[in-house]
PDB file as gemmi writes it, atoms N, CA and C in Angstrom:
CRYST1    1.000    1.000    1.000  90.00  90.00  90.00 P 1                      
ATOM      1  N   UNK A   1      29.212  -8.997  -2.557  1.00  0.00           N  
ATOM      2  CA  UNK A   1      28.398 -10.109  -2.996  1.00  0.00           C  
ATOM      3  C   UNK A   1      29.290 -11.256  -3.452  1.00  0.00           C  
ATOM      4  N   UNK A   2      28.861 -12.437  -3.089  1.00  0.00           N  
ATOM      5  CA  UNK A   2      29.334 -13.517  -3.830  1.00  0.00           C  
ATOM      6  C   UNK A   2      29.022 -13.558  -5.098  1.00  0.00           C  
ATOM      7  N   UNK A   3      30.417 -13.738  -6.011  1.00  0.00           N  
ATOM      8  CA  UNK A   3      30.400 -13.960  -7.489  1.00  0.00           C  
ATOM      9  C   UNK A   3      29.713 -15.653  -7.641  1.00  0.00           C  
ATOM     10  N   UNK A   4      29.484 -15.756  -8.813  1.00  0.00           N  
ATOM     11  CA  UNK A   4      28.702 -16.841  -9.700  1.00  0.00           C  
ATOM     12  C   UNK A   4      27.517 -17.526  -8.655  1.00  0.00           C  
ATOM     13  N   UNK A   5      26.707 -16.902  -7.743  1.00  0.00           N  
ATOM     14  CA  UNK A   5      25.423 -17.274  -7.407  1.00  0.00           C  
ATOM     15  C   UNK A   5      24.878 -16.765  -7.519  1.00  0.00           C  
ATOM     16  N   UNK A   6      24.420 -15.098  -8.499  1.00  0.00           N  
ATOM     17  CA  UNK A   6      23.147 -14.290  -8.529  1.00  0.00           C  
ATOM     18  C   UNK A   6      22.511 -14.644 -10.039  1.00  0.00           C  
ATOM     19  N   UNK A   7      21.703 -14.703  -9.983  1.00  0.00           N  
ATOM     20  CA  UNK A   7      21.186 -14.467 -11.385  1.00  0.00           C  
ATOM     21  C   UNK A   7      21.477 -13.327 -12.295  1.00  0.00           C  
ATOM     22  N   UNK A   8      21.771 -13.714 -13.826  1.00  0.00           N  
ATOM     23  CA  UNK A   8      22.141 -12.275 -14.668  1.00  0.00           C  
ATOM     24  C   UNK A   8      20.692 -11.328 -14.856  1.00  0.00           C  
ATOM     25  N   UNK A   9      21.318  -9.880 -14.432  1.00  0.00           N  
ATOM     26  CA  UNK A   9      20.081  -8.807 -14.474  1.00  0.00           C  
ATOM     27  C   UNK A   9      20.554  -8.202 -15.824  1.00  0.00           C  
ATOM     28  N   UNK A  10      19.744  -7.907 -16.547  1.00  0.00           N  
ATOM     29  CA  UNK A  10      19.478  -7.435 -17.621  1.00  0.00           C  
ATOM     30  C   UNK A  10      18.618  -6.750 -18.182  1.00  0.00           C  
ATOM     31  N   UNK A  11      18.391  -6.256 -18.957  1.00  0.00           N  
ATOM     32  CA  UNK A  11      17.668  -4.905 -19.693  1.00  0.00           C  
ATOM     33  C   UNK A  11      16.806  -5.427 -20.538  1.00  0.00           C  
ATOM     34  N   UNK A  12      15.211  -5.559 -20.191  1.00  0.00           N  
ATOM     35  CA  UNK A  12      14.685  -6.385 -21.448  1.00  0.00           C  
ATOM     36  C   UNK A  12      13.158  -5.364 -21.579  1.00  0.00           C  
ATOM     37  N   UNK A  13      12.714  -5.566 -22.560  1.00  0.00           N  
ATOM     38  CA  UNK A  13      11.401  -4.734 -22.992  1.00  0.00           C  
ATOM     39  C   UNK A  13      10.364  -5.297 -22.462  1.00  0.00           C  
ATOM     40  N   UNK A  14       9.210  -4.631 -21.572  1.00  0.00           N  
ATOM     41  CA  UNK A  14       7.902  -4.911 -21.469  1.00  0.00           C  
ATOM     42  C   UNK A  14       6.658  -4.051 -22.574  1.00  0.00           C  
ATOM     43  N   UNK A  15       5.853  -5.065 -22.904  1.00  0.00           N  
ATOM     44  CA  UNK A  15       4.582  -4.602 -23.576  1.00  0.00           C  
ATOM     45  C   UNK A  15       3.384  -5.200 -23.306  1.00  0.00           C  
ATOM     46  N   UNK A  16       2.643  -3.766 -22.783  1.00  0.00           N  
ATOM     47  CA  UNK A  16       1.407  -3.557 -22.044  1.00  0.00           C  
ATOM     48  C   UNK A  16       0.449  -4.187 -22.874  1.00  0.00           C  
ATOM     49  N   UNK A  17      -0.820  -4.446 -22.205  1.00  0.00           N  
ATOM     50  CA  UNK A  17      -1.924  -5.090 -23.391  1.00  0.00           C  
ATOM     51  C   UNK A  17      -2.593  -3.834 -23.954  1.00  0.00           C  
ATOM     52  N   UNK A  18      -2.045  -2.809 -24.005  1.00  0.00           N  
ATOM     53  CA  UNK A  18      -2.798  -1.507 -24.856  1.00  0.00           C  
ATOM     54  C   UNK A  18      -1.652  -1.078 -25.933  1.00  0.00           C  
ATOM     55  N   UNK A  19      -0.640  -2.070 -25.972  1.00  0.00           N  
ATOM     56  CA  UNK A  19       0.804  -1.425 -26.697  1.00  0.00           C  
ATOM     57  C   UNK A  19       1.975  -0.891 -26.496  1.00  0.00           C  
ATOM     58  N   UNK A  20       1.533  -0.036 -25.466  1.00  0.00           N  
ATOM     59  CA  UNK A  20       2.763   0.711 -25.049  1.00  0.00           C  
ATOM     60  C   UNK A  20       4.037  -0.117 -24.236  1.00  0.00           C  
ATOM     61  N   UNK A  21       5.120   0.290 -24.682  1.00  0.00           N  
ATOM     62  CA  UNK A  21       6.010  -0.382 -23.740  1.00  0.00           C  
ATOM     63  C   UNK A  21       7.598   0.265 -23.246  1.00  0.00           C  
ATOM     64  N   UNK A  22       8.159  -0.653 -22.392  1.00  0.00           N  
ATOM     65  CA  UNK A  22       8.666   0.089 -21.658  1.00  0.00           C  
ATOM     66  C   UNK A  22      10.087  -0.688 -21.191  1.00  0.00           C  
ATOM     67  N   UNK A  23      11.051  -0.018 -20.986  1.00  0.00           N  
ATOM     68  CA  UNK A  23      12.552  -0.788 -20.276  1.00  0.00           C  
ATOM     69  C   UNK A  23      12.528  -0.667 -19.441  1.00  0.00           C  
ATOM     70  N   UNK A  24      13.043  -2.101 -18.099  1.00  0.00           N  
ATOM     71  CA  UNK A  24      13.564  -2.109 -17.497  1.00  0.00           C  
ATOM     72  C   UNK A  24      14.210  -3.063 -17.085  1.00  0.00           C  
ATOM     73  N   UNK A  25      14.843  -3.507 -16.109  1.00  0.00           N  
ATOM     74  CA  UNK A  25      15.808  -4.166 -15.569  1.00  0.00           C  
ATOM     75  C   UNK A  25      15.607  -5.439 -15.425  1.00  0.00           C  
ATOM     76  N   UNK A  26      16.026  -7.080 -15.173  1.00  0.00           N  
ATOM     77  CA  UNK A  26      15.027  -7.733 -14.837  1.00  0.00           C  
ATOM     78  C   UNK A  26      15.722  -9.228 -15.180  1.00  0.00           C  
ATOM     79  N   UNK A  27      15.694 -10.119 -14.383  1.00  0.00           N  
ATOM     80  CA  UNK A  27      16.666 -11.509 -14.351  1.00  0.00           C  
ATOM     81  C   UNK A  27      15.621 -12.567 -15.709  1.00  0.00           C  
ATOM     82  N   UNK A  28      14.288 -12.221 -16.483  1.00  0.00           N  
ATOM     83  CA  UNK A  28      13.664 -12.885 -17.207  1.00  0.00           C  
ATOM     84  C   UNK A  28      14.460 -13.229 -18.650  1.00  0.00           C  
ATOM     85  N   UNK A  29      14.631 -14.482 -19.033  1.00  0.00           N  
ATOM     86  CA  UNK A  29      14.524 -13.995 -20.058  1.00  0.00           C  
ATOM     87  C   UNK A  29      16.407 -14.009 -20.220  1.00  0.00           C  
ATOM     88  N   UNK A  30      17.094 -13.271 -21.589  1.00  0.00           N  
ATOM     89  CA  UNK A  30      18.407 -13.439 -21.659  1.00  0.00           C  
ATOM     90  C   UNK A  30      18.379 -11.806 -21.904  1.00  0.00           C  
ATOM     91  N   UNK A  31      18.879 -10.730 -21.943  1.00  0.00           N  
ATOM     92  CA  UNK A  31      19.180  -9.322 -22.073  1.00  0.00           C  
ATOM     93  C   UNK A  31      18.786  -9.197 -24.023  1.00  0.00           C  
ATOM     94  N   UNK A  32      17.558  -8.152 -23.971  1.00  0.00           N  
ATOM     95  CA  UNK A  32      17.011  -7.725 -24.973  1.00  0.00           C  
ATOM     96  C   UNK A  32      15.394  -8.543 -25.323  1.00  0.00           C  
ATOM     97  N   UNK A  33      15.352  -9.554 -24.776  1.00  0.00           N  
ATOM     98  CA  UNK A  33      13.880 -10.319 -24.530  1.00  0.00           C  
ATOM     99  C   UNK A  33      12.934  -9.388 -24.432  1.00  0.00           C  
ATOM    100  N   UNK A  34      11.475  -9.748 -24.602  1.00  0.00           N  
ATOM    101  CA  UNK A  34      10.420  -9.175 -25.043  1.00  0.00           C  
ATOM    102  C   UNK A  34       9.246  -9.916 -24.070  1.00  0.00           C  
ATOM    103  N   UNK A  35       8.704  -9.020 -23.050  1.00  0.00           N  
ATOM    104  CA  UNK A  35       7.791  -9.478 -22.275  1.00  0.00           C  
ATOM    105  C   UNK A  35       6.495  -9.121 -22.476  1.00  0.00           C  
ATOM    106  N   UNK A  36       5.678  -9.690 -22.967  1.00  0.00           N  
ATOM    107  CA  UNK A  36       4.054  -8.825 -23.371  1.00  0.00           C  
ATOM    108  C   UNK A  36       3.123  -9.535 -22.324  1.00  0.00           C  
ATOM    109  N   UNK A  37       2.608  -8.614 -21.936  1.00  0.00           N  
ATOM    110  CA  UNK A  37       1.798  -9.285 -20.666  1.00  0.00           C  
ATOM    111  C   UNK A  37       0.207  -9.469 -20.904  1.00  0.00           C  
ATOM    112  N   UNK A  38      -0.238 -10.196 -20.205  1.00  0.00           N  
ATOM    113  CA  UNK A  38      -1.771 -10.758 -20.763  1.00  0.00           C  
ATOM    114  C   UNK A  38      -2.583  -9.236 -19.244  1.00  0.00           C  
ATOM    115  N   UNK A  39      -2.289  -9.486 -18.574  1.00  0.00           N  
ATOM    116  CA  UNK A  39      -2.786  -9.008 -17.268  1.00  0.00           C  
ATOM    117  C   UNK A  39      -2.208  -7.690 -17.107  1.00  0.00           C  
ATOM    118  N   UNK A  40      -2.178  -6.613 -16.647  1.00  0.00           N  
ATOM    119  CA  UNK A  40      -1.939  -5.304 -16.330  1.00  0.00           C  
ATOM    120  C   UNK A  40      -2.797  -4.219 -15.659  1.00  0.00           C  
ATOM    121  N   UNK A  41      -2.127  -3.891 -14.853  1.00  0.00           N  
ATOM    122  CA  UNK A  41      -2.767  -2.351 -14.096  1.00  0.00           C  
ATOM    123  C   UNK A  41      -3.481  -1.855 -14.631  1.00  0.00           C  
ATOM    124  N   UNK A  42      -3.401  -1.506 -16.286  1.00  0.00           N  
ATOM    125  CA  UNK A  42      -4.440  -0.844 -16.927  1.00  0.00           C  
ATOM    126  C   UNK A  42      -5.659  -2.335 -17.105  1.00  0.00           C  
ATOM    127  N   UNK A  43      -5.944  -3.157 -17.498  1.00  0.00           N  
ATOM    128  CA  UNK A  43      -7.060  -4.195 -17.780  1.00  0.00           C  
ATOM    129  C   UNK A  43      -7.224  -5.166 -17.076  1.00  0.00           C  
ATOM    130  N   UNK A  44      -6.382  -4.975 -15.292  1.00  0.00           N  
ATOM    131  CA  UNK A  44      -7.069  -5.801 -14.351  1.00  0.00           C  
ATOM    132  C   UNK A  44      -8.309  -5.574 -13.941  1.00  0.00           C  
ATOM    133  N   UNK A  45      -9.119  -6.325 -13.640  1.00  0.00           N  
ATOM    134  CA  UNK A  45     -10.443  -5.938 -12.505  1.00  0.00           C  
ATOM    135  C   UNK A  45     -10.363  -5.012 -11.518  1.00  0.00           C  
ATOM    136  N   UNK A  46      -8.852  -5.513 -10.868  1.00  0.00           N  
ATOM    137  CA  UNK A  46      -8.558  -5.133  -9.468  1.00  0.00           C  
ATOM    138  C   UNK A  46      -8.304  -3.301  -9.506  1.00  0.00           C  
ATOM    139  N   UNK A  47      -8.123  -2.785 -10.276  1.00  0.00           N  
ATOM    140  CA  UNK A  47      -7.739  -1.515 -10.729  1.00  0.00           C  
ATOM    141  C   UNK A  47      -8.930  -0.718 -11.687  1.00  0.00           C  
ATOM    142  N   UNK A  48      -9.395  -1.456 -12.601  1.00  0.00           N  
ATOM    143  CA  UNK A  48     -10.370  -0.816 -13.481  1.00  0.00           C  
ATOM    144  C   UNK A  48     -11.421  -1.095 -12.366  1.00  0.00           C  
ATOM    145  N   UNK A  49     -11.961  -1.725 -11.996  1.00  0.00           N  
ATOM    146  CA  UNK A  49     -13.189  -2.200 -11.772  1.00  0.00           C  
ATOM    147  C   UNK A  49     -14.093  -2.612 -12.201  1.00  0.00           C  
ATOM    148  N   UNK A  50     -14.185  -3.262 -13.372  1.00  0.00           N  
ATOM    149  CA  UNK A  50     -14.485  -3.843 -14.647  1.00  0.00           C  
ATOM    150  C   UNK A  50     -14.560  -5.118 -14.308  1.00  0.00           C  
ATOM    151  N   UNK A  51     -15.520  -6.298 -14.461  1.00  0.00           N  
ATOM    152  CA  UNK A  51     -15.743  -7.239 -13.831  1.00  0.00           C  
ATOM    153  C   UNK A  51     -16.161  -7.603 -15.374  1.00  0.00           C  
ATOM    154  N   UNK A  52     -14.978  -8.587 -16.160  1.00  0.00           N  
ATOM    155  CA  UNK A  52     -15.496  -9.418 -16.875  1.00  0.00           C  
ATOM    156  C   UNK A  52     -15.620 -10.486 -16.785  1.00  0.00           C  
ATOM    157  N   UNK A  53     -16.096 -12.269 -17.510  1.00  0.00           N  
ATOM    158  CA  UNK A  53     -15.701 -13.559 -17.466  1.00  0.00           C  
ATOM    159  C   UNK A  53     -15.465 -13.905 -19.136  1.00  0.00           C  
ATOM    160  N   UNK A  54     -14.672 -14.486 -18.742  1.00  0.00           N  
ATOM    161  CA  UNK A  54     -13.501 -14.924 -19.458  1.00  0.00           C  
ATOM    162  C   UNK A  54     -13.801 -16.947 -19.550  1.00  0.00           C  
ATOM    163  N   UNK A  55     -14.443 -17.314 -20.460  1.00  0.00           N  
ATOM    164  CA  UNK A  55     -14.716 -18.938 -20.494  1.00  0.00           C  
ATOM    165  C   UNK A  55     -14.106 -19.224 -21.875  1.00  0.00           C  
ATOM    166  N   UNK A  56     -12.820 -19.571 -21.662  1.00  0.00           N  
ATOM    167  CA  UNK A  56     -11.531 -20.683 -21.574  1.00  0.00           C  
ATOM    168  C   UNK A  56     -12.120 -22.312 -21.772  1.00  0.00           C  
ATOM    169  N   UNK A  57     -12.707 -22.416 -23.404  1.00  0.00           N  
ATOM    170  CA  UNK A  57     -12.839 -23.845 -23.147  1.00  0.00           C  
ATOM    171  C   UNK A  57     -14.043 -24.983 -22.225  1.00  0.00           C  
ATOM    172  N   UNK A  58     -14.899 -23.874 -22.162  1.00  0.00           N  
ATOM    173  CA  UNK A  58     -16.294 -24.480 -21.828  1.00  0.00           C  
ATOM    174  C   UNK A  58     -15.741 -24.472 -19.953  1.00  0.00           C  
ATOM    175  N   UNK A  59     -14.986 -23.632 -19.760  1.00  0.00           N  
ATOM    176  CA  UNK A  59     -15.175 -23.988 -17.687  1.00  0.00           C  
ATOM    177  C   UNK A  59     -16.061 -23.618 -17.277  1.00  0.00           C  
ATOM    178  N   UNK A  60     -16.487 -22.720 -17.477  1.00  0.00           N  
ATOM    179  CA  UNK A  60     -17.587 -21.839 -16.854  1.00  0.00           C  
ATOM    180  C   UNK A  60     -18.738 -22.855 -16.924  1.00  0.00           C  
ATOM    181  N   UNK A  61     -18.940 -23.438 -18.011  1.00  0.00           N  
ATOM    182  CA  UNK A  61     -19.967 -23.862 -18.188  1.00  0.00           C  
ATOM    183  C   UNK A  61     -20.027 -25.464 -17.576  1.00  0.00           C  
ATOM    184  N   UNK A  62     -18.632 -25.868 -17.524  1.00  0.00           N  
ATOM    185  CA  UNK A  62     -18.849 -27.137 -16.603  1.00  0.00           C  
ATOM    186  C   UNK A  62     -18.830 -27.017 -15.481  1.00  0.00           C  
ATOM    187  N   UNK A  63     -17.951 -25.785 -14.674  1.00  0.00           N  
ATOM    188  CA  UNK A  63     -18.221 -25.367 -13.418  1.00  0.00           C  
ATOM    189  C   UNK A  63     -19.636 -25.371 -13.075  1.00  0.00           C  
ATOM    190  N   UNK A  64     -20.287 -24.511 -14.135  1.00  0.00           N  
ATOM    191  CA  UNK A  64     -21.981 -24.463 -13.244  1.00  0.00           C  
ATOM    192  C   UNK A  64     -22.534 -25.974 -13.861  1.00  0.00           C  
ATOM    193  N   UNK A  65     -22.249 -26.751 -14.542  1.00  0.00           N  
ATOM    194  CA  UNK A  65     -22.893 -27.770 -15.025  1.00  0.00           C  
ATOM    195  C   UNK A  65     -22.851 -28.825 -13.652  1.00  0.00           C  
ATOM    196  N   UNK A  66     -21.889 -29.206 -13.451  1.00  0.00           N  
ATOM    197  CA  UNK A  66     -21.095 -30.312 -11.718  1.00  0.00           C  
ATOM    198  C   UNK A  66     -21.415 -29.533 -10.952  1.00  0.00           C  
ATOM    199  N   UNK A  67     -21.960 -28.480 -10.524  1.00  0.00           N  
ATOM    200  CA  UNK A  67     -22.113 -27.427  -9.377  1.00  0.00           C  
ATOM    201  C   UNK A  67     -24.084 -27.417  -9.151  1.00  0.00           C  
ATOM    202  N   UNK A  68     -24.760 -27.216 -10.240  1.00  0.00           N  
ATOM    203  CA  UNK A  68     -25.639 -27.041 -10.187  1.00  0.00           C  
ATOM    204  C   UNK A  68     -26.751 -27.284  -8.971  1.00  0.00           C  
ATOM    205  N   UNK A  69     -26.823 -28.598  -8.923  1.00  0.00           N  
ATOM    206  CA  UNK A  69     -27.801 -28.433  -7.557  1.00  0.00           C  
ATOM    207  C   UNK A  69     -27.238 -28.283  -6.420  1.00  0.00           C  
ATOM    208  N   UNK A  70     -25.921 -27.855  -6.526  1.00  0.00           N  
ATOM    209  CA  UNK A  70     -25.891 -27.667  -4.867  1.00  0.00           C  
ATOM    210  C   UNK A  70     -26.988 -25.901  -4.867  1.00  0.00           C  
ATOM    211  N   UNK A  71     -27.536 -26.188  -3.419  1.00  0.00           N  
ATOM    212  CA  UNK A  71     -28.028 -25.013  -2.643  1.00  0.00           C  
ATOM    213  C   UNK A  71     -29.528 -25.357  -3.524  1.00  0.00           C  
ATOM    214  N   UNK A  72     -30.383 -26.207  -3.963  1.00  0.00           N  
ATOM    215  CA  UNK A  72     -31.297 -26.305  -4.554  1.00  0.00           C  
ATOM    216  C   UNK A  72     -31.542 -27.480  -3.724  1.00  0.00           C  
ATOM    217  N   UNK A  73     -32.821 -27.648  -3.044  1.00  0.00           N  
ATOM    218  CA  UNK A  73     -33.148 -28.858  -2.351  1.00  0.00           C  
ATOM    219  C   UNK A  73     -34.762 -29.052  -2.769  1.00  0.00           C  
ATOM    220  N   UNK A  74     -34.701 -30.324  -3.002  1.00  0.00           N  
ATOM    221  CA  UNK A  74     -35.996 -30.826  -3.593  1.00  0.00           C  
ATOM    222  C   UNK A  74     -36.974 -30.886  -2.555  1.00  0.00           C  
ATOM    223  N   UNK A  75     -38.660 -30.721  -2.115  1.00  0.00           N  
ATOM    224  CA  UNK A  75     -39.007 -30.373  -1.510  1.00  0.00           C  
ATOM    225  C   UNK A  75     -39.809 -32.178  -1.034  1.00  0.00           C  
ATOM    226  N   UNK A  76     -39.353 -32.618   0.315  1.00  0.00           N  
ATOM    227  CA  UNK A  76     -40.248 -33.971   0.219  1.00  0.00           C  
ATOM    228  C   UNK A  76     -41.876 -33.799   1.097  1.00  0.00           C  
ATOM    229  N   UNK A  77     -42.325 -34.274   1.095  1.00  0.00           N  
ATOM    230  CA  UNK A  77     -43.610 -34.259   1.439  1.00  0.00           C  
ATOM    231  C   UNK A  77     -44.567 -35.526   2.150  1.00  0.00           C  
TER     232      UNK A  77                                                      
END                                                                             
């Protein structure tokens, strides 16, 4: 390998959103850093199957607010 173009790999801690955590290897960060993750295997959708929503600041609600009449057509006569 070419010296001084890889990134430094280092040993830093991950923590799961249930607590538990874990070492491994990993260019984030400076060696001994602390990664806590919002998202994980255990409390994704994609894995649990657990379908929550999550409204962050009124989106949801402006999403359907600017969205609303589409697919609603007024009836003329």
């Amino acid at each position: 390998m070419k010296s001084g173009i890889h990134p430094d790999y280092h040993e830093i801690t991950i923590i799961m959103t249930d607590g538990t955590e874990f070492k491994t290897n990993s260019c984030y960060g400076k060696a001994g850093d602390t990664l806590r993750l919002d998202v994980d295997p255990k409390s994704h959708p994609a894995w649990t199957g657990v379908q929550r929503m999550l409204d962050t600041g009124g989106q949801v609600a402006k999403f359907n607010k600017r969205f609303a009449g589409i697919g609603a057509r007024a009836s003329k006569k």
